[in-house]
N, C-alpha and C positions, 0 to 999 in steps of 0.2 A: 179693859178691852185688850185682846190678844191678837196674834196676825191671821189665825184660821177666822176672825169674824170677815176677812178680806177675801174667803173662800179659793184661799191659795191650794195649789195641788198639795198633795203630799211630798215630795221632792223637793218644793220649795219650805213648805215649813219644816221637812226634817232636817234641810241645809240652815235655816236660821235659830232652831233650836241645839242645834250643834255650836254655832258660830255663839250663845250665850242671849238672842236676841229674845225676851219676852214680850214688850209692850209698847208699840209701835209710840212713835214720838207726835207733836201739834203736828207738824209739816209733814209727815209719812199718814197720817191720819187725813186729812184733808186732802193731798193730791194725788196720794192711790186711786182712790174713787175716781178721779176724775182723767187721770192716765188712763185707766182701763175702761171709762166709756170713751175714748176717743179724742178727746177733748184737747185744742191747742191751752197751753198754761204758761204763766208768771209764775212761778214759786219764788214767794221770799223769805229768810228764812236769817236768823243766826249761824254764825259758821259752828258749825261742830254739831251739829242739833238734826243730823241725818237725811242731807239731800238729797243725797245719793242711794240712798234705800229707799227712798221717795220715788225714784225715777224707773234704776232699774228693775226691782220686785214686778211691779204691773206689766214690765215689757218683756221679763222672762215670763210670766205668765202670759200673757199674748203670744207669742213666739211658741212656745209650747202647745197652744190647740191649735197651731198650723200644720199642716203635713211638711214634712222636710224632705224641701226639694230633692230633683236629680243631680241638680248642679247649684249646690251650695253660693248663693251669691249676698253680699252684702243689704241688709234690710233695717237695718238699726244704726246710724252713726251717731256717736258723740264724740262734739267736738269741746274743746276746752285750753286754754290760751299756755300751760307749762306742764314739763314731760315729768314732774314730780306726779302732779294731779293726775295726767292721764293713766300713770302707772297706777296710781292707788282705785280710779275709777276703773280699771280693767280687773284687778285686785277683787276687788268685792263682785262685781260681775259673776268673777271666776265662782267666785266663796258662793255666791246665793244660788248661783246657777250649778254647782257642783253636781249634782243626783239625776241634770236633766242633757239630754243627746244634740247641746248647741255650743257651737265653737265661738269661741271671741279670739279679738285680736288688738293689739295696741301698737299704734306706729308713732315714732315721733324721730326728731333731728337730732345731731350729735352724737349720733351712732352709723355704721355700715345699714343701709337699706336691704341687702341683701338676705339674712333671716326673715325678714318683713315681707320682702317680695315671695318667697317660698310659703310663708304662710297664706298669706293673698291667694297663692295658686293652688291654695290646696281647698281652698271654700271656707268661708268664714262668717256667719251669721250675724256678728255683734261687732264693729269696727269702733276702737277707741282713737282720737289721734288729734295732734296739734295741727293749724291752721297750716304751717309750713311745707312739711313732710306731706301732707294731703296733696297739697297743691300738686308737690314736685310728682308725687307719684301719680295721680291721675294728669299730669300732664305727658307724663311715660308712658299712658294707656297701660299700668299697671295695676289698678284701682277702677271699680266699675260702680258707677253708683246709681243705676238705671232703675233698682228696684229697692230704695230707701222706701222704705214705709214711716219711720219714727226719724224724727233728726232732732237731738237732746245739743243746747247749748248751756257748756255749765262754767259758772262763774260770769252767768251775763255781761255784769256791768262792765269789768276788764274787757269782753271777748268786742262788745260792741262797741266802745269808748280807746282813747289812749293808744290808737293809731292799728287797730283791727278792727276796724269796720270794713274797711277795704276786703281783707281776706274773708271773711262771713259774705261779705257777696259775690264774692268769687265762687266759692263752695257753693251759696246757695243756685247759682245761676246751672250746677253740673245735675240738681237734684229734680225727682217728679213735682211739679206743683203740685198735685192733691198729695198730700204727708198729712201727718203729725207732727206737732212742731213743739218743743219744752222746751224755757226757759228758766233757768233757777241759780240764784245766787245771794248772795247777803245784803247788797245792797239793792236800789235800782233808782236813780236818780232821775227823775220825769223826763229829764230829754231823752232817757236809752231808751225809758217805758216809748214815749212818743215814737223814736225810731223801730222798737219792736216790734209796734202795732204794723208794722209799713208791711211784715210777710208774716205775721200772724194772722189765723182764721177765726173774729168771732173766739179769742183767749178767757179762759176763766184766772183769774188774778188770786193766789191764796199767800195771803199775809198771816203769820202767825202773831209775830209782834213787828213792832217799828221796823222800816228800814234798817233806821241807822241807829237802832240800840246797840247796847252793850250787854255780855250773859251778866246776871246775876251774881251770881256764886264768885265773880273775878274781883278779887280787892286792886284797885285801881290807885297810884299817888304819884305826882308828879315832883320832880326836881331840878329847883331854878338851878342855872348851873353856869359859868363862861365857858362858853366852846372849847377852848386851849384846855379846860380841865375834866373833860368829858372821860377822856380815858384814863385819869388817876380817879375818879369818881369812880367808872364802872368795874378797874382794878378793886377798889375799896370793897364794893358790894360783892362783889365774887366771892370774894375771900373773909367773909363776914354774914354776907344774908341770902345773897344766892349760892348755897352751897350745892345743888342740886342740880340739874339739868338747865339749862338755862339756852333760850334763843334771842338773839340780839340781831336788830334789823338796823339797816343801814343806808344812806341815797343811792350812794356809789358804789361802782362794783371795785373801784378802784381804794376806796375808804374800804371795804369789808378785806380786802389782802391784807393792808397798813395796819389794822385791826388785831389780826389773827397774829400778826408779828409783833407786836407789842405787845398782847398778851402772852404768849410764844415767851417772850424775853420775861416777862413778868413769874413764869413759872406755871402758868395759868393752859392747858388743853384744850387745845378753840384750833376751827377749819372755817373755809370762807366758800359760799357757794353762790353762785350767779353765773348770767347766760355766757360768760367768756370759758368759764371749767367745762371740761368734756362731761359724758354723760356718764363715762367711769367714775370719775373723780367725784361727782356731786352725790350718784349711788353710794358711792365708801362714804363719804362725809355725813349723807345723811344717815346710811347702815350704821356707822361707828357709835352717832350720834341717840338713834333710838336701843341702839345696846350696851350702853352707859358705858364704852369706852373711850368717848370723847363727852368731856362736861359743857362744852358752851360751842355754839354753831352761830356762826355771822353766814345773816342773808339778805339782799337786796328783795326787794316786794314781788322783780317777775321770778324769783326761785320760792320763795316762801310759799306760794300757790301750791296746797297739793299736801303740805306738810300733815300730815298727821298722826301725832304719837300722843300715845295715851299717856296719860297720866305726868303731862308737861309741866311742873309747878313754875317758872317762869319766865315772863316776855318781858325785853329789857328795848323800848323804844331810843336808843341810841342815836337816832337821828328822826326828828318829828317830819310824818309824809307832807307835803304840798297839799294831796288831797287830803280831805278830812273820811272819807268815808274806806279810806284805805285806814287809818286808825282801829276799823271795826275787825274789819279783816284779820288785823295783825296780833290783836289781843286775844283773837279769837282762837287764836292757836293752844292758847290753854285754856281750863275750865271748859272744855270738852265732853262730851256725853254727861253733864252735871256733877262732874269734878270739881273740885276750889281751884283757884289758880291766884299768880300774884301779877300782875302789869306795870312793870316802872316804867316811868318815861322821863328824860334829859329833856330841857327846853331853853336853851339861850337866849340872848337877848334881840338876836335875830329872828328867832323862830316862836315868841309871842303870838302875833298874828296865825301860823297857825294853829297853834293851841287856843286859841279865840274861836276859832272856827271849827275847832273839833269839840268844845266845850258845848257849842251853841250847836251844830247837829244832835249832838249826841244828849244836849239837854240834862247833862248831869257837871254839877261841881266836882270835880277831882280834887281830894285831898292834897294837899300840899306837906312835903317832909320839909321842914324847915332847919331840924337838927342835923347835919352833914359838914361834912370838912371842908367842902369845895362852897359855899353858898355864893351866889352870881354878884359881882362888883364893877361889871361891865355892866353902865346902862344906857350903851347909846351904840347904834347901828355899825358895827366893825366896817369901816374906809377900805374898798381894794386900792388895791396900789396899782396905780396905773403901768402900763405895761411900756418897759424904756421903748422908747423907738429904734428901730430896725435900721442899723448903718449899714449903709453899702460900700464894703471896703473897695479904698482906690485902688483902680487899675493900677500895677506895676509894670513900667513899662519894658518892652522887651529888649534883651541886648542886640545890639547889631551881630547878625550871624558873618563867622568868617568869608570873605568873598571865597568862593570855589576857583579852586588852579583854571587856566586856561584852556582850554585843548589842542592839540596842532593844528585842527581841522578849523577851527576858529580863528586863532592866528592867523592859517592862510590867509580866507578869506576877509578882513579885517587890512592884512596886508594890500590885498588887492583892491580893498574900496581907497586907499590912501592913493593909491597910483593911479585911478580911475577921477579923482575930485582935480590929482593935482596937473 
């Protein structure tokens, strides 16, 4: 099956046969059809397995048998929760959409608003953009969103979970009720699906595989480990089995700095990216990183959204998520478009539990590397140390100031109350 079975214009299959695109994937197969009848949708899908040609293909072709307007106004938004992702979803837009006469546009935070705003004014049919920078600028009356026809949320389960719900109803409250509405992402845990339904119309649901698999092709092994030995561990593998590009995820943004410096000192070419870096800064880290002049990239899970480089051979889980279905996400970063890829993961004796829970979604035993220099000797739940109590230094008390000279005018008067008592 090819993508002219999809009765795409010419424009669009010459722009995807350029781009190397032959044979549309399960999930670009299934909710094409149903994007281009109209249709609100669920798309679930594996990461890397082409959502996003899922979504936009059918909306450039809709957009294409409209007449374009006098005054260019926005008709299509997609939102989606990091300015990595939205770059890359405005990216491919551009790429599909190349041969046809519709302008896109991608706005997000951590940059100057002002090339943004100039785009905006100049007409813009396709608006990419993160929850934030939306806000601020339609609250500027910068941004007009009076005639959204399609409204694409991608990466659902993050956009509507993990404290942006809030913003999705804000957005949604600026837009026409009668829309299009798509949802699509890797996971979708029944309470998002539950809350979806709440401004879905009557949605078609296309699951290709499980939620919460895993791709195939990823050799996946996990490694028992003591925390204190986490980074003489992942020094070890750098420099022995991941010799190759490597992304290494982290909780804290503050862990992924600590990180990059110790490998830094180790000899080892690693940058650290998360919401604290400017929008400079994470562009070069990640630029450097897919043009193999930097070997290893630490990223906290809201920068890692969006990531996508081809031919990633591996993900090194350096610190195991809370959520179990952010696990999927994370691995998913390689073994992309049906590449092999390799998955380590670190798991101390703190973070069992959720490796428990990542075992049990995801319904597969992970092999276990038992041969390693660091193997875990810690088996019982590392004690904080409580935190000394807060003395309140004593007041020092103050010297007596020198009394101030007299004045003559005070003397008098002083003289004169003596003569007056006596």
């Amino acid at each position: 099956m090819g993508f002219d079975a999809f009765h795409f214009s010419p424009p669009i299959l010459r722009a995807l046969a350029q781009a190397g695109y032959t044979e549309p994937t399960p999930i670009q197969q299934q909710a094409i059809p149903a994007v281009a009848a109209g249709r609100d949708l669920i798309g679930i899908a594996q990461t890397g397995t082409g959502k996003t040609a899922a979504f936009a293909l059918p909306i450039l072709q809709k957009l294409m048998r409209q007449p374009v307007p006098a005054r260019r106004t926005v008709r299509v938004l997609v939102v989606t929760p990091t300015r990595e992702l939205a770059l890359q979803i405005y990216e491919n837009f551009c790429l599909y959409g190349r041969f046809l006469p519709l302008r896109s546009c991608v706005v997000f935070g951590g940059v100057s608003q002002k090339p943004q705003e100039e785009q905006l004014a100049a007409g813009v049919d396709i608006l990419v953009a993160t929850p934030g920078r939306l806000n601020d600028l339609y609250g500027q009356g910068i941004v007009v969103l009076d005639a959204v026809q399609i409204l694409v949320l991608d990466e659902a389960d993050r956009m509507l979970d993990m404290g942006f719900i809030h913003d999705v109803r804000r957005i949604l409250s600026y837009l026409p009720a009668k829309r299009q509405t798509l949802l699509f992402s890797a996971t979708m845990p029944p309470e998002v699906a539950r809350l979806a339904d709440t401004f879905l119309h009557d949605p078609q649901r296309v699951e290709v595989t499980p939620s919460a698999s895993t791709v195939e092709v990823i050799r996946q092994s996990v490694f028992f480990v003591d925390k204190a030995n986490k980074k003489d561990l992942l020094i070890h593998l750098l420099q022995t089995v991941c010799r190759d590009s490597t992304l290494v995820f982290v909780r804290t943004k503050h862990g992924a700095d600590r990180l990059a410096r110790l490998l830094g000192k180790a000899g080892i070419q690693a940058a650290a990216i998360h919401g604290n870096k400017s929008q400079t800064a994470r562009q070069k880290a990640l630029g450097d990183f897919k043009d193999r002049r930097l070997s290893v990239l630490i990223a906290t899970d809201i920068a890692a959204r969006g990531i996508d480089i081809e031919q990633l051979p591996f993900v090194v889980n350096y610190d195991l998520p809370e959520v179990p279905e952010t696990y999927v996400h994370r691995i998913g970063r390689t073994g992309r478009a049906g590449c092999g890829g390799t998955a380590l993961s670190f798991c101390c004796f703190d973070e069992l539990p959720y490796w428990k829970d990542i075992e049990k979604l995801t319904g597969k035993k992970v092999p276990v590397v038992e041969d390693h220099p660091y193997p875990m000797q810690v088996m019982e739940t590392t004690p904080k140390m409580p935190r000394p109590p807060r003395v309140k230094p004593a007041a020092v008390p103050k010297a007596p100031s020198a009394a101030a000279p007299e004045s003559p005018a005070r003397k008098r008067r002083r003289r004169r109350r003596r003569t007056n008592h006596a």
